[in-house]
C-alpha positions, -999 to 999 in steps of 0.1 A, spaced: 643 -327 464 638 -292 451 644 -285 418 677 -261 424 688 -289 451 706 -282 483 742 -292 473 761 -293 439 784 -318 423 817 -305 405 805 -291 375 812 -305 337 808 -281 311 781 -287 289 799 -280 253 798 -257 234 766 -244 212 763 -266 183 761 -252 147 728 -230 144 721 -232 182 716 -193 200 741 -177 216 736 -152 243 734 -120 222 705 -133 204 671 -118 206 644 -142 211 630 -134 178 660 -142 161 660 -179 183 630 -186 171 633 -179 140 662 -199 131 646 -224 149 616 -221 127 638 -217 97 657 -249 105 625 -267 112 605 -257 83 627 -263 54 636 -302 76 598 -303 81 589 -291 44 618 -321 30 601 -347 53 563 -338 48 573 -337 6 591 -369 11 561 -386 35 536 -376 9 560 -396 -18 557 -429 8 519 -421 14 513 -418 -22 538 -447 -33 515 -469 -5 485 -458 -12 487 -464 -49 506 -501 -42 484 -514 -14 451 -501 -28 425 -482 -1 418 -516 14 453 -525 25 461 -489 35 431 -488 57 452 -518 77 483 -498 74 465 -472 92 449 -492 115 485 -504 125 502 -475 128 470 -457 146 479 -482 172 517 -478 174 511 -443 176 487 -449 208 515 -468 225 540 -450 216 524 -420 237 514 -443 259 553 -454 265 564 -419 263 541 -414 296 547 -374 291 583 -376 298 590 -360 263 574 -330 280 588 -330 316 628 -337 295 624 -305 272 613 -284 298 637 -295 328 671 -300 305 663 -263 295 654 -252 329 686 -266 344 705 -258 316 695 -224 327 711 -229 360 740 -241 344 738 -274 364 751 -303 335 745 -330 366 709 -326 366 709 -324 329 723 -355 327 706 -371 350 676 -356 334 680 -372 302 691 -408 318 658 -411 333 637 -397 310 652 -426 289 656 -451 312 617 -453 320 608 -442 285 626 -480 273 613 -501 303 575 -488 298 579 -493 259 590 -529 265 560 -537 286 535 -520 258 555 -538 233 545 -569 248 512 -564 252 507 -550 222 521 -581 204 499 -610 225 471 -586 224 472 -584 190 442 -612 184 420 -592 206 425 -560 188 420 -567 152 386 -582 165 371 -551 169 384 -547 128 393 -572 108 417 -608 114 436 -592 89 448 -565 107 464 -586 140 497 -595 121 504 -562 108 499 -550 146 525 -576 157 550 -565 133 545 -531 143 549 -543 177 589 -547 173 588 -505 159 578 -496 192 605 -492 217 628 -479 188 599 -453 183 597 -447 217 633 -439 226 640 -422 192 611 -394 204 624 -393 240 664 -389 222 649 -359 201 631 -341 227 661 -341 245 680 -319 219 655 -293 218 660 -288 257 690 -272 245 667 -248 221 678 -262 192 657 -280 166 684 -289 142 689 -326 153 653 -334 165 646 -322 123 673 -336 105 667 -374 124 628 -370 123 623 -351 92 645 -360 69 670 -396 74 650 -416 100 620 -412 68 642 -413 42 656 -446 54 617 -461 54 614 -452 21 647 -465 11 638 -499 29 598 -499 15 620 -492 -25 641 -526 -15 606 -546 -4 588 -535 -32 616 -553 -58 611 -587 -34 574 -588 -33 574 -578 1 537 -580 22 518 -557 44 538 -575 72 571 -568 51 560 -525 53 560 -526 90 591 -543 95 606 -513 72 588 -493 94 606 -506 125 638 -510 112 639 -474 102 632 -465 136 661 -486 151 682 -466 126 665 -435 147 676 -444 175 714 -447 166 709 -413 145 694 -397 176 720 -410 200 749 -396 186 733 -362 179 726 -361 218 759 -369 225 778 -344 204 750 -317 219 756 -330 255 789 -349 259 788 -357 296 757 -383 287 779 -411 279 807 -399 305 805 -425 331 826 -402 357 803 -373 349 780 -370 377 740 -373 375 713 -359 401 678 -369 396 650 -348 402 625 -372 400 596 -358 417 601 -323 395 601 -346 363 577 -367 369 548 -336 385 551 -324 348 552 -360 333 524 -378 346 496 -351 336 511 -343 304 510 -383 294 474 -379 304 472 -347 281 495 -363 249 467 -396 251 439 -376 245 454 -354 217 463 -385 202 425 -393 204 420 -360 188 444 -371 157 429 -408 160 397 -416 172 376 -408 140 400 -431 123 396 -463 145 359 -450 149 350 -456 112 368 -487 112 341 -498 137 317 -493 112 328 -489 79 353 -514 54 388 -504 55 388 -488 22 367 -456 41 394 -456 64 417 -456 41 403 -425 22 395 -405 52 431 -409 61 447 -398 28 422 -368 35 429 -361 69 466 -362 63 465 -333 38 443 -313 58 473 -315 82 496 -300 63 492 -265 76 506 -281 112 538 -277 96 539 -242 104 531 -248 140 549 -276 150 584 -258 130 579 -228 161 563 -250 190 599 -271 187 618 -235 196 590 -218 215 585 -245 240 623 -238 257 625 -205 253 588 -201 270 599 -222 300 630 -201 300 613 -160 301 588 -179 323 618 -189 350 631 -155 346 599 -139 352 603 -119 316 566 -116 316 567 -86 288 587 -103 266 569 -134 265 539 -118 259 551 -101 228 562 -129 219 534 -151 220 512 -130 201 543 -119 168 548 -161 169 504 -166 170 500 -140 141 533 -159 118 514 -194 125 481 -181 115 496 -164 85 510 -198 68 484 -218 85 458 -196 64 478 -203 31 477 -236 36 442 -239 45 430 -221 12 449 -239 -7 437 -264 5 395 -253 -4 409 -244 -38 424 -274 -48 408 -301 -24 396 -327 -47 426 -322 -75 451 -328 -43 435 -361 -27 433 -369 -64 472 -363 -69 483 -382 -40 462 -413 -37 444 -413 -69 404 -408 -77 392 -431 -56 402 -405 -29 389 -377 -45 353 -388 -23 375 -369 10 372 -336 -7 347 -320 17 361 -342 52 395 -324 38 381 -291 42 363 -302 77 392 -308 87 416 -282 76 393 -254 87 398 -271 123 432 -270 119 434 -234 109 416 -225 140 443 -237 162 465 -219 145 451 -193 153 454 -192 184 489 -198 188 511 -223 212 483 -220 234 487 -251 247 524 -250 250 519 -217 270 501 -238 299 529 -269 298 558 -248 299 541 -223 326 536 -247 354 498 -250 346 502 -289 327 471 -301 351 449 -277 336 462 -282 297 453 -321 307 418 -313 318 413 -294 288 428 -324 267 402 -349 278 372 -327 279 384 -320 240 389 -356 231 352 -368 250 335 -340 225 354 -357 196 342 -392 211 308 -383 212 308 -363 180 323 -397 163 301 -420 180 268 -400 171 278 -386 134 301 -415 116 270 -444 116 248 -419 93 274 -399 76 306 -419 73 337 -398 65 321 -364 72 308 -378 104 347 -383 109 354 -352 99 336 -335 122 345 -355 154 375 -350 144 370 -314 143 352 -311 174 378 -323 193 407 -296 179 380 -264 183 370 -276 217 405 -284 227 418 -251 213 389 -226 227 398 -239 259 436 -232 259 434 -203 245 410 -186 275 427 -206 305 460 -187 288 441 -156 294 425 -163 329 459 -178 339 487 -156 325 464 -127 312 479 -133 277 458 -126 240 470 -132 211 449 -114 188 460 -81 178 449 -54 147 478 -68 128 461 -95 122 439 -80 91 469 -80 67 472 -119 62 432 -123 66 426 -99 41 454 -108 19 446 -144 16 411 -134 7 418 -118 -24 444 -141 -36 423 -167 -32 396 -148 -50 417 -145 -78 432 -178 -79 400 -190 -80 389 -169 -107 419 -179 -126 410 -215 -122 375 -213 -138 392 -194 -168 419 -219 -175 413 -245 -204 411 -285 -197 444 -287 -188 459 -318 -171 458 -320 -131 497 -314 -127 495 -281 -143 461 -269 -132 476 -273 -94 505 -261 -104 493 -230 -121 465 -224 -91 493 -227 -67 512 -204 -85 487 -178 -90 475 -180 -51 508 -188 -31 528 -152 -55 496 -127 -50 494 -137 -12 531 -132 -9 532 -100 -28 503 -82 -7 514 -92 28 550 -75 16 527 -46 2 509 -40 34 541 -36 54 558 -60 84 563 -48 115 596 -42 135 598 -85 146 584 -93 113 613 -80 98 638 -92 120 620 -126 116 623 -126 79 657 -120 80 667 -145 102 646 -168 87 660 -158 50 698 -164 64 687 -200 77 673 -206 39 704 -193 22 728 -210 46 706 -246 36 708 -236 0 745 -230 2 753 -262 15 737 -282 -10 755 -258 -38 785 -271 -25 773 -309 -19 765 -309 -57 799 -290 -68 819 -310 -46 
């Protein structure tokens, strides 16, 4: 069956916009930046609240122990993708799609069998990840196969809480998708791993947390759905189901989210092969804060994504264009703070969150976030080809990326250990990234490179010359305050010379919006605390 279908069921009105959600007089820069807004203060709450449980397990396990914790939830996070089987994709882009039409039965019917499959594939992983479990941790260390079993049990929750959350942002909204994935469903863990830690709780203990929490997902993710989209529970409410259309985008883009998992994964479980878990350990606390920078793309990809699948339908090919390039140059802008931040302060940060025995990371950090700036700066890329119809392409690309960081692992971790991981790592991310970014060019004759782009290049030059300055001047001071007064001195001159070299038209508008989203959180918690 066609997409658009031949006939049409009696229609159910699809609600209302939820709080925060775009209304039809909004300009697409104003969508996405709410949606950015709302994503990067829930993002900024649940990456500061991660780092607490990172730091809290790091410090309680000791690098050994959290190289097993790793280990495990490497491998959840490989079925978990594998269970998802791209439908997280093909649900995003067809809920919008046929939102667009204003058709809630194919919505609905949408979201049932994006979920359906999503539970019965996660339940057959499940199990063999469970039995399998002996045969796995042989490639490691016996230790690791009962933590793999408990994490096990996490996995359908995981699985259906994802596919629950990409649902939302069909609707181009990121509110629910943040406040369940960002902020309670992590919360909850930590809450869980505070109670295990006052009972003596094992390694085993963590990852039942760790599943439990994502059960609570599940239920939080539900009901957000359902207020969104209250037909889905409607029994009488009718369902059509499209399943050739959702399953043409799903099947290569479960090829493409595998290998970008390899990207995120493979130099981890590739130095387990040959080094204790301790290294892994310490290149994952490292790796983890070079990441920090994705926050500012994956707070516009969860917006972007619809609204590029919706200017594509429309044919809107001007507007998406201009777009593509204002949302590149804002993700390269915090993407560059981030990542010289991250070269002035690389050893005092690994040092603040695990302790000194991570501070050995410091240069597989900066491998790492250098690789991580560069996809930033080229934009959604990659989001461009899987909303655009051009997903079998973006999985090519995936696999040749995650075969160079294969081969990159393979040949540099035996002799140089966690900067042989680094760079495999990074491998994977430039190769992936080049590639996108010129089959977005050959396919939709998009660039996203424009002369604006010199104000946060060279603004982030000379704060960081300065900040660095200012950090061989100061005095022994403690660690706290020397990051604290580097971060200071970099994050306000940066600021204050972008804002003196001028925004553009949509940077403006973008600021505003953004600012209202930030003063509407900050309100709410005013009245939290009053009340």
């Amino acid at each position: 069956m066609s997409e658009k279908g031949t006939g049409r069921e009696p229609e159910i009105s699809v609600g209302g916009p939820p709080e925060g959600a775009p209304t039809g007089d909004d300009s697409n820069v104003a969508r996405v930046a709410r949606g950015a807004g709302i994503s990067t203060f829930g993002q900024g709450a649940g990456r500061a609240l991660g780092f607490v449980t990172q730091s809290v397990l790091a410090r309680g396990l000791g690098s050994q122990s959290f190289g097993l914790y790793t280990l495990g939830i490497g491998v959840v996070t490989a079925a978990q993708i594998i269970s998802l089987f791209g439908l997280d994709n093909g649900v995003v882009r067809y809920v919008a799609h046929y939102r667009g039409q204003d058709d809630p039965a194919r919505v609905r019917g949408t979201i049932l069998q994006a979920t359906g499959f999503t539970f019965a594939i996660s339940l057959v992983v499940a199990t063999l990840m469970f039995f399998g479990a002996g045969t796995l941790s042989g490639f490691y260390q016996p230790e690791l196969e009962p933590v793999i079993k408990a994490f096990a049990f996490a996995l359908p929750f995981y699985a259906v809480m994802s596919i629950l959350l990409w649902s939302t942002q069909g609707f181009q909204t990121v509110t629910y998708a943040t406040i369940t994935q960002q902020i309670l469903r992590p919360l909850i863990y930590f809450l869980l791993l505070v109670g295990l830690y006052f009972v003596g709780a094992t390694l085993v203990g963590v990852a039942v947390a760790y599943a439990l929490s994502m059960f609570a997902g599940v239920i939080i993710g539900l009901y957000f759905l359902r207020r969104l989209f209250p037909p889905l529970t409607n029994q009488a409410a009718p369902a059509k189901f499209e399943t050739k259309a959702l399953f043409g985008v799903s099947v290569p883009m479960s090829v493409s989210r595998a290998t970008q998992y390899a990207n995120n994964w493979t130099a981890v479980l590739v130095l387990g092969l040959f080094y204790p878990a301790a290294a892994v350990g310490v290149f994952q606390i490292a790796f983890r804060t070079a990441t920090l920078s994705t926050l500012v793309r994956f707070a516009f990809n969860g917006i972007f994504s619809p609204i590029i699948s919706n200017l594509h339908s429309k044919e809107m090919t001007a507007d998406l264009e201009q777009l593509y390039k204002d949302v590149t140059r804002w993700t390269f802008t915090g993407a560059f703070a981030f990542f010289l931040g991250t070269v002035l302060l690389a050893s005092e940060a690994l040092t603040v969150f695990g302790g000194r025995e991570y501070a050995v990371g410091a240069a597989a950090l900066v491998i790492v976030a250098f690789s991580q700036l560069y996809s930033a700066s080229v934009g959604p890329a990659n989001r461009m080809l899987a909303m655009t119809g051009n997903q079998n392409t973006l999985m090519v690309i995936t696999i040749i990326g995650a075969l160079a960081g294969v081969g990159v692992c393979f040949a540099a971790i035996p002799s140089l250990g966690l900067i042989g991981a680094a760079l495999g790592a990074a491998a994977a991310i430039v190769t992936e990234n080049t590639l996108t970014l010129l089959f977005v060019r050959k396919r939709l004759g998009f660039w996203p490179y424009s002369t604006a782009f010199w104000k946060p290049l060279t603004a982030g030059i000379v704060a960081a010359a300065v900040a660095y300055g200012s950090k061989l001047l100061l005095p022994d001071l403690p660690l706290i305050p020397t990051v604290g007064l580097v971060a200071l001195v970099f994050g306000g001159l940066f600021v204050a010379l972008i804002l003196a070299f001028g925004l553009t038209r949509t940077d403006r508008e973008f600021v505003g919006e953004f600012w209202k989203v930030g003063r509407k959180a900050l309100n709410k918690v005013r009245r939290r605390r009053d009340g």
